[in-house]
C-alpha positions as CSV (number, residue, x, y, z in Angstrom):
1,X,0.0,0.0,0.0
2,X,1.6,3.1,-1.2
3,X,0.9,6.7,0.1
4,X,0.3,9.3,-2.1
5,X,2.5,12.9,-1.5
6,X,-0.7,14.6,-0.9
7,X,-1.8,12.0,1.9
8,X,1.7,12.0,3.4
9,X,1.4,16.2,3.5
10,X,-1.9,16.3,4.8
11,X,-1.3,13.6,7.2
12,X,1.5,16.1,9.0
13,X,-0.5,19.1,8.5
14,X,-1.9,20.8,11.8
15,X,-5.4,21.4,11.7
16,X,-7.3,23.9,13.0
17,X,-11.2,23.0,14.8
18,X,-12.5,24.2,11.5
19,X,-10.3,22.0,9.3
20,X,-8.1,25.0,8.2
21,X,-4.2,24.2,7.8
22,X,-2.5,26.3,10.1
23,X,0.8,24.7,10.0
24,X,3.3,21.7,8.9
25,X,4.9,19.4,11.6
26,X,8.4,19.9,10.0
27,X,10.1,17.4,12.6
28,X,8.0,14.7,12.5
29,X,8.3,14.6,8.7
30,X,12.2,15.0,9.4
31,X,12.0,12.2,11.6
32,X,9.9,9.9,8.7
33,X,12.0,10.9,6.0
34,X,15.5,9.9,8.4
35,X,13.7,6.6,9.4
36,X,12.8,6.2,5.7
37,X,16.7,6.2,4.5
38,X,18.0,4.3,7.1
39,X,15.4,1.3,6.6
40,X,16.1,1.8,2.6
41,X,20.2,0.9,3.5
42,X,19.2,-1.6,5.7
43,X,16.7,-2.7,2.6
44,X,19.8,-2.5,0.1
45,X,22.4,-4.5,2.4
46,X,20.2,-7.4,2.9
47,X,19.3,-7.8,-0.5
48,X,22.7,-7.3,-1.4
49,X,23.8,-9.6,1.2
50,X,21.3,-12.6,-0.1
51,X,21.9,-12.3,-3.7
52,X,25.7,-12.9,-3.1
53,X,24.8,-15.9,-1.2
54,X,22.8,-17.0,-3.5
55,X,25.6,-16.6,-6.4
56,X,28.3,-18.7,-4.2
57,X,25.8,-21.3,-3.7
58,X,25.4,-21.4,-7.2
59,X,29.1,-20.6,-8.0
60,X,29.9,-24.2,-5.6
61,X,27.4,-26.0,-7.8
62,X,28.9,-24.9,-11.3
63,X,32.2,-26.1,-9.2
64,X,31.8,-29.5,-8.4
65,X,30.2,-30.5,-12.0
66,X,33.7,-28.8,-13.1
67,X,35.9,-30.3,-10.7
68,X,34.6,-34.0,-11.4
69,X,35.3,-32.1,-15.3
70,X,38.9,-31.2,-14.6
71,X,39.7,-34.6,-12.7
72,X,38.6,-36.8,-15.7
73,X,40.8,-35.2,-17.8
74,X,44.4,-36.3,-17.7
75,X,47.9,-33.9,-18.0
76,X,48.1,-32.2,-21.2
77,X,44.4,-32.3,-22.5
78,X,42.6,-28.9,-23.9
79,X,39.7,-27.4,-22.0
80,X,37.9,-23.8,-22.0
81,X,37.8,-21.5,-18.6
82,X,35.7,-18.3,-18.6
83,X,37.6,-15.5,-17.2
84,X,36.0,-12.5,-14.9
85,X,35.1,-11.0,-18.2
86,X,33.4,-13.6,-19.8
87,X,35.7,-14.3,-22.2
88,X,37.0,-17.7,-23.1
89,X,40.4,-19.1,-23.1
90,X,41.8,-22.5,-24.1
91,X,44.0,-24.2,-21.9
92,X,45.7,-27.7,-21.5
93,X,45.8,-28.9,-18.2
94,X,49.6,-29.0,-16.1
95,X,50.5,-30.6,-13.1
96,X,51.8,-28.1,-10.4
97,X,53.7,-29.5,-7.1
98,X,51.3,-28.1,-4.5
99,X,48.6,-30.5,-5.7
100,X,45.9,-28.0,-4.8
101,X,42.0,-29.2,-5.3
102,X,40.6,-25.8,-4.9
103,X,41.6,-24.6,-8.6
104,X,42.4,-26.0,-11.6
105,X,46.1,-25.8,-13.2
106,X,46.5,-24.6,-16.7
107,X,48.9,-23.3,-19.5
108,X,47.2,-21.1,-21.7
109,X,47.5,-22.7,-25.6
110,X,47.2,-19.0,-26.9
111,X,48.5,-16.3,-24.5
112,X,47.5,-12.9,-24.8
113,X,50.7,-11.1,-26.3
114,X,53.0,-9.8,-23.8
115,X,51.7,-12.0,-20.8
116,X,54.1,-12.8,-18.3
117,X,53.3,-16.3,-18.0
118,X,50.9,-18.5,-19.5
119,X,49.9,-20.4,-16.3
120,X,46.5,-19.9,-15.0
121,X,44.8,-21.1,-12.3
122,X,41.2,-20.3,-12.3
123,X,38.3,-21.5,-9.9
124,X,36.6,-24.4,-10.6
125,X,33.3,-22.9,-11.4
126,X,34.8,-21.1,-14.3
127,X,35.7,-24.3,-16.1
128,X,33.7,-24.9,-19.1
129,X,32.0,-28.1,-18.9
130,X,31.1,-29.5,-22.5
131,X,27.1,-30.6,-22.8
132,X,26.8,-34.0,-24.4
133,X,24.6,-33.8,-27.3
C-alpha cells in the first residue's frame, strides 16, 4: 500500500477546529524521511547480502560439476575456462607441485601477447563443462 504525496502532506498538517491548515509538523516529517533512508540501507544491504549468497551457492554447484570435469581429464588435454570477463580461453591442463583441489592448473594454448606467464589457475566454477549432445 503506497501513500500518495498529498496524503503523506496532509497527514503532518496541523489542523485547526474548523479543518483549516494552520501549519506543517516539520520534525516529525524530518524524523519519517531519516527513518525512511535508514530502513532503505538496511533494505539495500540485505538484498545485497542474499543475492551474493545466492551466487556462491550457485558458484559451488557450477564447481563441483567442473571439478569431477577437470579430474577426468588427464595432463596435457585442452579445456575452455571463462575468465572475470566472460571471455573464453583455451587451456591444457599441467600438473603443479602443491597438488591444490581448490583450482584447476593450466597453460594457456594461446597467451595474450605480452603475458608474463601463461599459467593460470582459475576456480573451478569457471571451467567450461562441455554438454553431451
Amino acid at each position: 500500500m503506497a501513500m500518495t504525496v498529498a496524503e503523506i502532506k496532509s497527514a503532518f498538517n496541523t489542523l485547526s477546529a474548523e479543518n483549516e491548515v494552520i501549519g506543517f509538523d516539520f520534525d516529525a516529517f524530518d524524523k519519517v524521511v531519516t527513518d525512511l533512508i535508514s530502513e532503505r540501507a538496511s533494505m539495500r544491504a540485505d538484498a545485497k547480502t542474499k543475492a551474493k549468497e545466492a551466487k556462491d551457492a550457485e558458484n559451488a554447484e557450477l564447481g563441483k560439476v567442473a571439478k569431477e570435469y577437470y579430474d577426468s581429464l588427464k595432463v596435457g588435454d585442452t579445456f575452455s575456462y571463462k575468465d572475470a570477463s566472460g571471455k573464453i580461453w583455451e587451456a591444457k591442463k599441467i600438473e603443479t607441485k602443491s597438488g591444490s583441489d581448490k583450482r584447476a592448473s593450466c597453460e594457456l594454448v594461446n597467451p595474450p601477447a605480452g603475458a608474463k606467464s601463461t599459467k593460470r589457475y582459475p576456480e573451478f566454477f569457471r571451467v567450461v563443462v562441455p554438454t553431451e549432445e
